[in-house]
C-alpha positions in Angstrom: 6.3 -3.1 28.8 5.4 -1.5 25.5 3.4 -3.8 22.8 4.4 -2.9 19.8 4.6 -4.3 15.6 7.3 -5.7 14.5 8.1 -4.6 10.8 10.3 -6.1 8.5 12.6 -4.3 6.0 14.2 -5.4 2.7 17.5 -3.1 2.6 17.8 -4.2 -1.2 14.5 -1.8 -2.6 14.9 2.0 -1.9 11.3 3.0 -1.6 10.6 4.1 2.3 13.1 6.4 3.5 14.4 5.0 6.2 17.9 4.7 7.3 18.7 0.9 6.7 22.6 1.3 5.8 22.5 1.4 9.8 21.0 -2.1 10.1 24.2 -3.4 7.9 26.2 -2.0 10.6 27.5 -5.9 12.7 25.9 -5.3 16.8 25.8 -7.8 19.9 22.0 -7.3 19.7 19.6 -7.3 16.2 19.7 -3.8 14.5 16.3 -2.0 14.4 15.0 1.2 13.5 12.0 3.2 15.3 10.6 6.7 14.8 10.6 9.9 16.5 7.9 9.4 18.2 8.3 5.9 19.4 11.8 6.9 20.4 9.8 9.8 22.3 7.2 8.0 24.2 9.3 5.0 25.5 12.8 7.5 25.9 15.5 5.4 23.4 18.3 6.8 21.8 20.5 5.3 19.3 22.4 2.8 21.0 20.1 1.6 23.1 19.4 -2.0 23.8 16.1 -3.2 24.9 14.4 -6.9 25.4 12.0 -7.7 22.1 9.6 -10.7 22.3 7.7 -12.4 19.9 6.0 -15.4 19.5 7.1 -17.6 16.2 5.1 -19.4 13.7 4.1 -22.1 16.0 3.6 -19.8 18.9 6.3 -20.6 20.7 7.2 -17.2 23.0 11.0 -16.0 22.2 13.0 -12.9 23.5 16.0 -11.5 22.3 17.8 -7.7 22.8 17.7 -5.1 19.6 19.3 -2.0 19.3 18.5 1.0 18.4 20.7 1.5 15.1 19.2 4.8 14.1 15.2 7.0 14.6 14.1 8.4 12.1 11.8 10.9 11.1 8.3 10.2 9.7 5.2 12.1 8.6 3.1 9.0 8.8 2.5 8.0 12.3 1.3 4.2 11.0 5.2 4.2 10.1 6.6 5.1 12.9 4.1 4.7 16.1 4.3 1.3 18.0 6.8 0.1 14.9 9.7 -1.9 15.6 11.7 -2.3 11.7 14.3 -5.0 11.8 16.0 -6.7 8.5 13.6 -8.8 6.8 16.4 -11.9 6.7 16.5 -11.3 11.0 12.4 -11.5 11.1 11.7 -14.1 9.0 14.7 -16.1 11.3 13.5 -15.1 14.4 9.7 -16.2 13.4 10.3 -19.3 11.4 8.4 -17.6 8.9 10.9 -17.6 5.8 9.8 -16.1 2.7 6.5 -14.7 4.3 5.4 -11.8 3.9 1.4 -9.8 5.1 2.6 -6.5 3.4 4.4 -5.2 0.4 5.0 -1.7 0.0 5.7 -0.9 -3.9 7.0 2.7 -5.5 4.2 4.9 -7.0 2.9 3.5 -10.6 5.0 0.3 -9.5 3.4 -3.0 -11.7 1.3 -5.4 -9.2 3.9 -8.6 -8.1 2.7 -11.9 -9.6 3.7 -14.2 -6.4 1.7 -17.6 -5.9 -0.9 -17.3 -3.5 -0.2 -13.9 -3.4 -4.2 -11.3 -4.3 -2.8 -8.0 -4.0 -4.9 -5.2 -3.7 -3.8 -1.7 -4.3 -4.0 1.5 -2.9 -7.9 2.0 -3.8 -9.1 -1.8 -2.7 -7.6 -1.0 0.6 -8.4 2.9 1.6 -12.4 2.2 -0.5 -14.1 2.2 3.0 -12.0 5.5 4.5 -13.1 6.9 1.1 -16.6 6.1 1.3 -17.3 7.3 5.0 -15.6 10.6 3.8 -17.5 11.1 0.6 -20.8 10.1 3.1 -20.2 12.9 5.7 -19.0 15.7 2.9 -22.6 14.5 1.6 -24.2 15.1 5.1 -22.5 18.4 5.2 -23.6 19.6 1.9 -27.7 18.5 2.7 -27.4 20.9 6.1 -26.0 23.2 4.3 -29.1 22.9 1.4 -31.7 22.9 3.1 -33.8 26.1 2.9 -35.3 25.5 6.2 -33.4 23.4 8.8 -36.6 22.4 10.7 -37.9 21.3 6.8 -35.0 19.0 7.0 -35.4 17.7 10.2 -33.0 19.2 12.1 -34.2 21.7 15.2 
């Protein structure tokens, strides 16, 4: 048993590129897409079916088969490790959970959505603490690196 994220896809808005024409495509089982690597570490090929569970919005434990309708290649692993992508209209069935959303993924320079009860952050809000532990160790660097005499600075 793999535990993996469930990811929902809009195929209306081109702005990941992933192959979602093959989600269109009618199958026994619920269309989804995974990565390279996924495919790799649990051994699926297009075409293969395997068991999905999820619990819905009321926690109620459900289990259905997908199928692998295409694997794609990504250079982010967040995209493509441990991601299950299914059509948004299957996931938000499946969960009960129509018209929900915890992510929205918008092209570059794209305006912020106005959506009620909706406080988006962008790409600076969210990655501010991975940019402030960087900037903190290319500090820590730069003071070794300064000081005339490391036992001065405290370092032996």
């Amino acid at each position: 048993m793999q535990s993996v994220q469930v990811k929902r896809y809009s195929t209306w808005p081109k702005v990941l590129s992933l192959p979602t024409a093959a989600l269109r495509v009618h199958q026994d089982a619920i269309p989804a897409l995974i990565g390279k690597r996924m495919a790799a570490d649990n051994k699926l090929a297009v075409g293969d079916q395997v068991l999905l569970r999820w619990r819905d919005k009321n926690g109620t434990f459900d289990a259905r088969e997908i199928q692998i309708a295409a694997i794609f290649n990504a250079n982010v692993p967040g995209v493509d490790q441990g991601q299950v992508w299914l059509p948004l209209e299957t996931l938000w069935e499946m969960t009960k959970l129509e018209g929900e959303a915890t992510m929205i993924v918008l092209q570059k320079d794209a305006p912020a959505p106005t959506l009620a009860g909706w406080n988006f952050k962008d790409h600076r809000f969210l990655l501010a603490d991975l940019d402030t532990i960087i900037q903190s160790k290319k500090e820590r660097v730069h003071h070794l690196f300064d000081a005339p005499d490391h036992r001065s600075a405290g370092y032996f």
